[in-house]
N, C-alpha and C positions, 0 to 999 in steps of 0.2 A: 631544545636540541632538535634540529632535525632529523626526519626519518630519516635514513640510509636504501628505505625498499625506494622503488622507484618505477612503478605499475607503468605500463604504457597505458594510453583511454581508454582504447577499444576493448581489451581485458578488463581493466578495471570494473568498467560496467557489466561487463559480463559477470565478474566477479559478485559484483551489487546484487543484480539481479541472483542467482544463486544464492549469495547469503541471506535473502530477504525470504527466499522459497523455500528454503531449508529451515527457516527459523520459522514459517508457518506450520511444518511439521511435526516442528518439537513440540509449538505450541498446543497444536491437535492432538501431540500424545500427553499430553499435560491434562486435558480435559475431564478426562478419569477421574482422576486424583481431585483436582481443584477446581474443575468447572473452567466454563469457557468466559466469565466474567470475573472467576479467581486469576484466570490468567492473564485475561487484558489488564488485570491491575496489576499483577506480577510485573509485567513486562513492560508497562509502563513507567510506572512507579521506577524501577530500576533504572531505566531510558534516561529518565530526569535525573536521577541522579548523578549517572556516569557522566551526562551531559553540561551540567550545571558543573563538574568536577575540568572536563576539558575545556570549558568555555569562557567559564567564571564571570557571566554578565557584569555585568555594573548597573543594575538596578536602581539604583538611587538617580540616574544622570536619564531615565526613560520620560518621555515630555508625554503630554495628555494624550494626545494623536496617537502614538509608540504603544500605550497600555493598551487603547480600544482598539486598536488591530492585533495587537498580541495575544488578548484576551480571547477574541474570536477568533481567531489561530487556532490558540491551544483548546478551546472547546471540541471545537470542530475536527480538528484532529483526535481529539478522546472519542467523541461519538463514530467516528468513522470507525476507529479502531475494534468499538465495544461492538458495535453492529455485524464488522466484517468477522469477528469472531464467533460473537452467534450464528452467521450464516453459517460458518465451517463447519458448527458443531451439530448443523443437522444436512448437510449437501458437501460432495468431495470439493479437496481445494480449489481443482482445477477449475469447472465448475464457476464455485465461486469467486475466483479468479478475474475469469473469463469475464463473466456477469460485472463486476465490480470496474472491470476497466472500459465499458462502455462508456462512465461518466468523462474521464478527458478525451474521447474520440469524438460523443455526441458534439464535447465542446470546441474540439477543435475545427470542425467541420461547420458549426452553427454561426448563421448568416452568408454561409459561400454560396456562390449562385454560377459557380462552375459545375456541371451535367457529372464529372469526373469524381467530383467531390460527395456527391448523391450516390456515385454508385455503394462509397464506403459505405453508408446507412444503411444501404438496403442488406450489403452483404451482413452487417452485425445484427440487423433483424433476423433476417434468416437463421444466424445463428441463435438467437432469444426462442423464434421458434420451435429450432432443434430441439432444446434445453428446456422449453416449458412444458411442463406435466399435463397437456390436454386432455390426457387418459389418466387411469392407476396406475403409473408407470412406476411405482418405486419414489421420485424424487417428491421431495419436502416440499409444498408448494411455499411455507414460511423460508423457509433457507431462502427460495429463489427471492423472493422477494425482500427477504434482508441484503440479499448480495446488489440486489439492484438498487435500495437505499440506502447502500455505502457507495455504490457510483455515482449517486447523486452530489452525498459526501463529499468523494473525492473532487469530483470536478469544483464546487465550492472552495476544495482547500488547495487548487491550482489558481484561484483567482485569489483568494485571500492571500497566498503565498505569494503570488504577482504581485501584490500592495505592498506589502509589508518586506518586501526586499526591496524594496527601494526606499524606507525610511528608517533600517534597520540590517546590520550583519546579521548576515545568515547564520551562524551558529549560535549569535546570541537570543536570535529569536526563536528558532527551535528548542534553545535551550528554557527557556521559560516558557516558550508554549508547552513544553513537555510537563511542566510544572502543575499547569491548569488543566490540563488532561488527567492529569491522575487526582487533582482536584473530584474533575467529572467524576472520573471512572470508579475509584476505592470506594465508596460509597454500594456501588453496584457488586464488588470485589468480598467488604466486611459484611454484608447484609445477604448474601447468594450463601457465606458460611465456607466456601470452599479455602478461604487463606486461614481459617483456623487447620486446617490440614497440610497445613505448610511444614515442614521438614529441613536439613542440612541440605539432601540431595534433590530437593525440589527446589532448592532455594537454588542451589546449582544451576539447577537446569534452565530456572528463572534470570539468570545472569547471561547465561549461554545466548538465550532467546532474545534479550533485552542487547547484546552486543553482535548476533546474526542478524537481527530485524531491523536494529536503529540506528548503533554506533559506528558499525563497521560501512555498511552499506553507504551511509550519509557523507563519510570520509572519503571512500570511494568514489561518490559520485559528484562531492565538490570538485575532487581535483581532476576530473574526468573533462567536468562541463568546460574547466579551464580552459582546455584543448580540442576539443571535439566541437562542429558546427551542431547546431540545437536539430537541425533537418537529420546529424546521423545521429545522434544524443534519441532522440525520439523513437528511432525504425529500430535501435535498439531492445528500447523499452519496451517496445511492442512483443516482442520475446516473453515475458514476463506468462503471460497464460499457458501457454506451450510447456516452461520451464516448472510453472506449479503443477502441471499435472504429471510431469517427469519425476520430481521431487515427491509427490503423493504417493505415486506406484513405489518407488525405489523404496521411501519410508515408514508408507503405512500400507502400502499394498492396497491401495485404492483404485480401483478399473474403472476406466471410462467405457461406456458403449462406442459401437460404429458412429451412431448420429451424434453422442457428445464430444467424440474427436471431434466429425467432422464441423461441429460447431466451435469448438477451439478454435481451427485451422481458421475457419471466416473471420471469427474475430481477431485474430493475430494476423491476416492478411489485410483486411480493413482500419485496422490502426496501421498497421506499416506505408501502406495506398495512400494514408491520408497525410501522414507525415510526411511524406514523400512528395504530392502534392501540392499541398498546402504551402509545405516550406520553400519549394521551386514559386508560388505564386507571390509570395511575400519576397521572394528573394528577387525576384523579377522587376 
C-alpha cells in the first residue's frame, strides 16, 4: 500500500538531513551507557534489520559480480560508521562532521582543472587548518584524525555506491550491505562489553537511532533524488555540517569556537561552490 504522506524534494532532504543529525546526537548520548562501538553496533545491527524487513532482498538470484560489490559496500560502510563514531566520541559532532565531509568534496573536485574549482580546496583547507590542534588547544588530535579517515571512507563508499547501483536496486543493496556491516562492526560492539549493558530503554533508543540515521533518512532521500537535479540534490547536502553542529548545541550543548564556526562555514560553503560548479561543468 502506498504512503498517503507526500513530501515535496526540497523538504524532504531537508528532512534527511535533520534526521540523520539528530540521530548522531542520540547516538552520542548513548555513549555513556554503551560505548561508542556498543552503539555503532546497536544501530547498525537494527538498520539491517529494519531494512532487510522493508526490502526483503532475494538473495539467492545475487550473481558473483552482485556479492563482490555488496560485500565491499557493506564493509566499508561498517568501518565508516565505526570510525565516524569513535571520532564523535572524543571531538564535537559538528566538527566531526565537518572533517568527515571533506572526503565527497576532495572527490568531487579531483582531476578538475578549472581555477574555480581549486578555490573549493583551498577554502576546506583553511577550514582543516581552523580545526587542527597546532597548539593545546583542547581538541582530540585522535578524533580529528578519525573524522578524516571516515572521509576517506566515505568518499570510497560514494564510488562503490556508483558501482553497485547500476548492477543492483538500491534498497536491495543497502539492504544487505547493512548485513555485512554489522558482520564487521558486532564483534567491535560484544568485545568493547558495552551491549552487555543493553536494557528495554536503550534498546529503545537504539531503534530510534537505527530509523533517524538509516531508515527514514534513506526513504527520504530516494524519493527526493527522484525529483530533484543531482547539481540541487548536492548544494543541499552540503547543509549537512552546519545542521550537526545546530543539532549538537540544541542536544547535547556542545559549543563551537569563533574559528570552529568559522571553519564549518568554509567547509559548507566549499561543498556547495563545488556542486554548483562542477554540476554546471558537467551539465554543459
Amino acid at each position: 500500500m502506498k504512503s498517503k504522506i507526500n513530501i515535496p524534494p526540497i523538504p524532504a532532504v531537508l528532512l534527511s538531513i535533520i534526521s540523520v543529525q539528530c540521530g548522531a546526537a542520540i547516538a552520542k548520548g548513548l555513549f555513556p551507557a554503551i560505548g561508542a562501538t556498543g552503539t555503532a553496533s546497536l544501530r547498525i545491527g537494527l538498520s539491517a534489520i529494519i531494512l532487510l524487513i522493508a526490502f526483503r532482498p532475494k538473495i539467492s538470484k545475487l550473481n558473483k559480480k552482485q556479492w563482490k560489490y555488496v560485500i565491499l559496500y557493506g564493509l566499508n560502510l561498517g568501518a565508516m560508521n565505526l570510525i565516524f563514531y569513535m571520532a564523535i566520541a572524543r571531538i564535537p559532532i559538528g566538527l566531526a562532521v565537518t572533517l568527515e565531509f571533506l572526503g565527497p568534496l576532495v572527490l568531487a573536485v579531483f582531476g578538475s582543472k578549472r581555477a574555480i574549482d581549486f578555490l573549493w580546496i583551498v577554502l576546506a583547507a583553511a577550514g582543516i587548518a581552523l580545526i587542527t590542534p597546532w597548539t593545546n588547544n583542547g581538541l582530540n588530535l585522535v578524533g580529528v584524525l578519525l573524522a578524516l579517515l571516515a572521509a576517506v571512507l566515505w568518499a570510497t563508499y560514494i564510488i562503490l555506491g556508483g558501482r553497485i547501483s547500476k548492477i543492483m536496486h538500491g534498497g536491495e543493496a543497502v539492504a544487505i550491505g547493512m548485513v555485512f556491516a554489522s558482520l564487521l562492526i558486532l564483534p567491535f560492539g560484544f568485545f568493547g562489553g558495552g551491549l552487555s549493558n543493553l536494557n528495554p530503554k536503550l534498546l529503545g533508543m537504539g531503534a530510534a537511532l537505527a530509523l533517524l540515521s538509516s531508515a527514514i533518512p534513506f526513504t527520504l532521500e530516494i524519493k527526493a533524488l527522484k525529483q530533484l537535479p543531482a547539481k540541487t540534490f548536492s548544494i543541499l547536502m552540503s547543509l549537512e555540517p552546519a545542521m550537526a553542529s545546530l543539532a549538537a548545541f540544541v542536544f547535547l550543548q556542545e559549543y563551537l569556537s569563533f574559528k570552529e564556526c568559522l571553519a564549518v562555514a568554509f567547509v559548507v560553503i566549499a561543498s556547495a561552490g563545488s556542486a554548483l560548479t562542477i554540476k554546471n561543468k558537467i551539465a554543459a
